[in-house]
C-alpha positions as CSV (number, residue, x, y, z in Angstrom):
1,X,-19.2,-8.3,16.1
2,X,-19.7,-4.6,13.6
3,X,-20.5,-5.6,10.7
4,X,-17.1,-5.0,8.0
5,X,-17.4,-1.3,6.3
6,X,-18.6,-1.8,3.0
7,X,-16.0,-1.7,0.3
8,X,-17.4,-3.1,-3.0
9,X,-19.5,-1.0,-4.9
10,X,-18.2,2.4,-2.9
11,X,-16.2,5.1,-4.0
12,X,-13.1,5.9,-2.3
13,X,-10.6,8.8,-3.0
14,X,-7.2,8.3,-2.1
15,X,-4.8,11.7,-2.2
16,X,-0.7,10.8,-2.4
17,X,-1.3,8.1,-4.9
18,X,1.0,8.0,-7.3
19,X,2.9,6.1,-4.9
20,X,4.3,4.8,-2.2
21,X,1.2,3.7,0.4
22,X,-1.2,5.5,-1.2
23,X,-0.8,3.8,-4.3
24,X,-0.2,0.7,-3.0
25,X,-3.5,1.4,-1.0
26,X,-5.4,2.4,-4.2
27,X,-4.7,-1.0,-5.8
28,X,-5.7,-2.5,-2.5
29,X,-8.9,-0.8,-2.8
30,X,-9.3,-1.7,-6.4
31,X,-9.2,-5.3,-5.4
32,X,-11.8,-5.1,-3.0
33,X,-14.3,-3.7,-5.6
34,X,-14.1,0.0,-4.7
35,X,-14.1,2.7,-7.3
36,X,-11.1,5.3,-6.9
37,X,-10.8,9.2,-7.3
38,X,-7.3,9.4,-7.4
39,X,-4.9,12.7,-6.3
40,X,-1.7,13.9,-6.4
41,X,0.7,16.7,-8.4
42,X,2.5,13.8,-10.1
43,X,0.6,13.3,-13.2
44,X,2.2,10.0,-14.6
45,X,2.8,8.4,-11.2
46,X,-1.3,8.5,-11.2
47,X,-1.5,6.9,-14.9
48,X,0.7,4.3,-13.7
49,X,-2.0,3.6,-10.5
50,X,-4.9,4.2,-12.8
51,X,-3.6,1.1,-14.6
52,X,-3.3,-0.9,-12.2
53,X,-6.3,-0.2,-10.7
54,X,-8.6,-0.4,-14.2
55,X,-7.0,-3.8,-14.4
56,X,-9.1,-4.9,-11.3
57,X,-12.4,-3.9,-13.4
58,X,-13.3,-1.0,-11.3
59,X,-13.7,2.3,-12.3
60,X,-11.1,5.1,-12.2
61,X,-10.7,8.8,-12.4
62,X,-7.7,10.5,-11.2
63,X,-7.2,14.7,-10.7
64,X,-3.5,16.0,-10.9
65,X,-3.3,18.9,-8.5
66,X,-0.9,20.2,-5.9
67,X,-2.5,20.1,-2.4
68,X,-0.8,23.5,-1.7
69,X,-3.6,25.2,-3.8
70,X,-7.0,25.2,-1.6
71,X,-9.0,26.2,-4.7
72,X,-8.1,23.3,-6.7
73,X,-9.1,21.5,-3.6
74,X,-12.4,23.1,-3.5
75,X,-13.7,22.9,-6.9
76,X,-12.4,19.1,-7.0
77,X,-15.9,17.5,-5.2
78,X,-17.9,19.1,-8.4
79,X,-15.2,16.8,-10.6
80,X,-15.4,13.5,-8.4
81,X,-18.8,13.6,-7.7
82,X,-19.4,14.6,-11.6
83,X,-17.7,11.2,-12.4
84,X,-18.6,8.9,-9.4
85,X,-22.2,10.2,-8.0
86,X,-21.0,9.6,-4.8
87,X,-18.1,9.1,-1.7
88,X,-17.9,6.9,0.8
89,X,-14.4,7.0,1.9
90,X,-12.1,9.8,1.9
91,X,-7.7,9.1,2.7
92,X,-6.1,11.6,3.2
93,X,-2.7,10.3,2.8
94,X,0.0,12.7,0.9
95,X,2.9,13.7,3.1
96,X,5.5,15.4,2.5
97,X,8.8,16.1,4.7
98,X,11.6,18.3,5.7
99,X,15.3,18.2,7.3
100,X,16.6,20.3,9.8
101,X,16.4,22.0,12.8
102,X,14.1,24.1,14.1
103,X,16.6,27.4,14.1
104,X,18.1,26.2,10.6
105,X,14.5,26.2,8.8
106,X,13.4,28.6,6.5
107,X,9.8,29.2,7.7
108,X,8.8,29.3,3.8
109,X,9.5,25.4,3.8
110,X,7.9,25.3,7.6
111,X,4.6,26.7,6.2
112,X,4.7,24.0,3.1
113,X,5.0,21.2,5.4
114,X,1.8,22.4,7.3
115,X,0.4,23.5,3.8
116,X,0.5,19.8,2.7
117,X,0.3,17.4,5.8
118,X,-2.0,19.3,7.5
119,X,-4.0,21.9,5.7
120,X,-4.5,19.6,2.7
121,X,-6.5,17.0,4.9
122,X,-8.8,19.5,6.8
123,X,-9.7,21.3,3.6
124,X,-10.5,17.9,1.7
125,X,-12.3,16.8,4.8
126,X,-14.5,19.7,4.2
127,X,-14.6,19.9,1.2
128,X,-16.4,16.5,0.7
129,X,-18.0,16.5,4.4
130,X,-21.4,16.8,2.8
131,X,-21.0,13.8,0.4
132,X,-20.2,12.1,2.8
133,X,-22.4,12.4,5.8
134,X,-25.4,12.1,2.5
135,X,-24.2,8.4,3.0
136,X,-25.6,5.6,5.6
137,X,-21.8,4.5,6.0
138,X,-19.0,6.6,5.2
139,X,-15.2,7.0,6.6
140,X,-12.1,9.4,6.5
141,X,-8.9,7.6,7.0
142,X,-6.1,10.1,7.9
143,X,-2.4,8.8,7.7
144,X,-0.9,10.6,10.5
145,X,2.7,8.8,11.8
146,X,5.0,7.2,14.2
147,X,6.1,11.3,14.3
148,X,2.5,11.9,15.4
149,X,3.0,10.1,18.5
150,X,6.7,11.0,19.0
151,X,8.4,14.0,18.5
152,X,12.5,13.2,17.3
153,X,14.9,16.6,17.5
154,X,14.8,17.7,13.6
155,X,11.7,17.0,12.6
156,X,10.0,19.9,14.2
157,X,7.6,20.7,10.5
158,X,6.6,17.4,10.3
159,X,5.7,16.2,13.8
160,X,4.0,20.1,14.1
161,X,2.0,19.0,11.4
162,X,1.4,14.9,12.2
163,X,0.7,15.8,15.3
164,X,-2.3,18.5,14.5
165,X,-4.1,15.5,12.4
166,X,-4.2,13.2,14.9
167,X,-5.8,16.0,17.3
168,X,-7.8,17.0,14.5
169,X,-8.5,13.5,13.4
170,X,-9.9,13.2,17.2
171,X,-11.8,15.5,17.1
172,X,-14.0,15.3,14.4
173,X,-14.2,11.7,15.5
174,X,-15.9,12.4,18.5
175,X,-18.4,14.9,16.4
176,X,-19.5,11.8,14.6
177,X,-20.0,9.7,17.4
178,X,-23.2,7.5,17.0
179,X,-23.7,8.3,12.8
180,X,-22.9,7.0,10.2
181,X,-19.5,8.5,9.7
182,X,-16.6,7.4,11.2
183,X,-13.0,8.5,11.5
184,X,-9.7,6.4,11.6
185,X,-6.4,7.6,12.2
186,X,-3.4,5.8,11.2
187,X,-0.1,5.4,12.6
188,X,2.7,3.9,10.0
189,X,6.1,3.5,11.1
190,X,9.0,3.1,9.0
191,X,7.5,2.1,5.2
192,X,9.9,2.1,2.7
193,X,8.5,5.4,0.4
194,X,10.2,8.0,-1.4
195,X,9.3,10.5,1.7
196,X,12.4,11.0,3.1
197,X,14.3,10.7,-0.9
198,X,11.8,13.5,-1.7
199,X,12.2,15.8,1.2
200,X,13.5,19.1,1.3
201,X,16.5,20.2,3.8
202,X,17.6,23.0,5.7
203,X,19.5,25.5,3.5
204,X,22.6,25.4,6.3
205,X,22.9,21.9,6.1
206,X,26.0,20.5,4.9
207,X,24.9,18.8,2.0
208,X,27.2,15.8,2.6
209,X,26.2,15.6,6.0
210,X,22.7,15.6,5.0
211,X,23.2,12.7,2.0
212,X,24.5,10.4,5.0
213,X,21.6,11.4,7.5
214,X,19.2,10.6,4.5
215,X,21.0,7.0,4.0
216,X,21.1,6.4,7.5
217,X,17.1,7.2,8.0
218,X,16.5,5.1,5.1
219,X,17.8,2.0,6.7
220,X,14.9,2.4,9.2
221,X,12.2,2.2,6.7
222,X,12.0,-1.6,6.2
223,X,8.3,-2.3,6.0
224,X,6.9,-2.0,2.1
225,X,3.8,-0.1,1.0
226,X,1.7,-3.2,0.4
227,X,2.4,-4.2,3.6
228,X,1.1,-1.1,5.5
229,X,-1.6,-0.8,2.8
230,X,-2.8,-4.1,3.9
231,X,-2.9,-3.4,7.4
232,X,-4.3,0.2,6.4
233,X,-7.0,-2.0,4.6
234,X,-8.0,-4.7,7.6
235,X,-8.5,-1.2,9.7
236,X,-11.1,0.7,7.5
237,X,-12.6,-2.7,7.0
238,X,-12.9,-2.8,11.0
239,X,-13.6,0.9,10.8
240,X,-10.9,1.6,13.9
241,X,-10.3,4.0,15.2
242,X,-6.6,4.0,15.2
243,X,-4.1,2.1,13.4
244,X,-0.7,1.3,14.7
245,X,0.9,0.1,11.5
246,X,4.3,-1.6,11.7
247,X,6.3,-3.7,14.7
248,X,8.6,-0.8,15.0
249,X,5.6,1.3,15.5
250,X,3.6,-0.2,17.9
251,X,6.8,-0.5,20.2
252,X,8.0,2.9,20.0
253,X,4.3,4.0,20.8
254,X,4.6,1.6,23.4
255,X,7.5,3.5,25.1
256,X,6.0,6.8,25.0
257,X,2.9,5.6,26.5
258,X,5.3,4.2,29.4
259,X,7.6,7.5,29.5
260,X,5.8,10.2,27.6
261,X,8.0,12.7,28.9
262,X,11.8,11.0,29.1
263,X,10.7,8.8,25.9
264,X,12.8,10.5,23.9
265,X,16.0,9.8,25.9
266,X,15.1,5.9,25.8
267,X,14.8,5.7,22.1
268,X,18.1,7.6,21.0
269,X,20.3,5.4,23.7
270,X,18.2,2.0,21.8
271,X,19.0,4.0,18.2
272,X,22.3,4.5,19.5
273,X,23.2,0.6,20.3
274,X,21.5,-0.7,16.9
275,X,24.0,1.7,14.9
């Protein structure tokens, strides 16, 4: 059996954690004796996890940036490593989303999607690649989605951008093959988050419309941030390589593996009959 990735006494930064699963995972984290860099643009939602976290008796140093701005991202290891010495783990969790079709979206939105999902976790992987291949065991957790293995009509930015972590999440997997470093890839399905709340929509929308799509989406999320935090956890503990996280998840995936092309045409008759 692998021996259980080593936790206690590391130093893990978690990005998206003023909330929702990456809080939830910070605190997590906390309780397991891990030291936290914590990220995000919302400056009191990260007071509110430092907290928490500080509570546990670990120590805690959080950096309020927008991902959006690759030299915040690139002076930030100087900062971290300034206040921790080291990293072991690196999450790349903030997400952000948008509404709309394809043809409807203003590219500017398009490009902030990418900006945040997608450019955000290769630059951070970079920009703390060196700290962390310095250590005998290290991991990068990347929270890809349900939308990283299937592709529903509207949610062209977000899949384009879910989808490219999980191929780059692959990827750099298989570089670190057989060191020290590993690479997991997580899945979640529907976790109740402020994701789709927060997400911007397609200027031509009707913003009725819209408000009931949003409520209706909602209904899916059922399972709560310390729920997928937890199983988040039991994975970088196993150091997997991927993480299914949810029921809903793992039978959705399940479909797509058996149709991968027509999937899409099962799911919205099944979405169809629950409504």
């Amino acid at each position: 059996m692998a021996q259980a990735f080593p936790l206690r006494g590391g130093v893990a930064l978690v990005t998206g954690a003023a909330g929702g699963i990456g809080a939830a995972l910070s605190l997590a984290l906390a309780g397991r004796g891990c030291a936290l860099a914590l990220v995000d643009r919302d400056a009191e939602g990260l007071e509110r996890t430092r907290a928490g976290a500080e509570r546990l008796g670990v120590t805690v140093s959080t950096h309020p940036l927008d991902l959006v701005e690759g030299d915040a991202i690139r002076a930030l290891p100087e900062a971290v490593l300034a206040r921790h010495g080291r990293l072991t783990l690196l999450v790349n969790n903030a997400g952000v989303a948008l509404g709309g079709r394809f043809f409807e979206t203003d590219l500017a939105d398009f490009e902030w999607v990418m900006d945040v999902n997608l450019r955000a976790a290769v630059r951070m992987t970079h920009a703390f690649l060196p700290a962390l291949m310095a250590e005998e065991t290290a991991q990068i957790v990347n929270v890809s989605s349900l939308y990283g293995i299937v592709a529903p009509p509207g949610q062209a930015a977000y899949c384009a951008s879910k989808f490219g972590l999980r191929g780059f999440s692959e990827s750099l997997r298989h570089e670190h093959a057989g060191t020290g470093l590993g690479v997991t890839l997580v899945h979640p399905g529907g976790v109740a988050t402020g994701i789709a709340r927060n997400a911007r929509l397609s200027k031509t929308l009707d913003p009725e419309k819209a408000e009931r799509a949003r409520k209706e989406f909602e209904k899916l999320l059922r399972q709560s941030p310390e729920d997928a935090a937890a199983a988040i956890l039991r994975a970088i503990e196993r150091r997997a390589p991927r993480a299914i996280v949810g029921r809903d998840a793992k039978a959705i995936a399940l479909i797509q593996r058996l149709a991968p092309v027509g999937y899409w045409s099962v799911l919205a008759r099944l979405i169809g009959q629950k409504r």
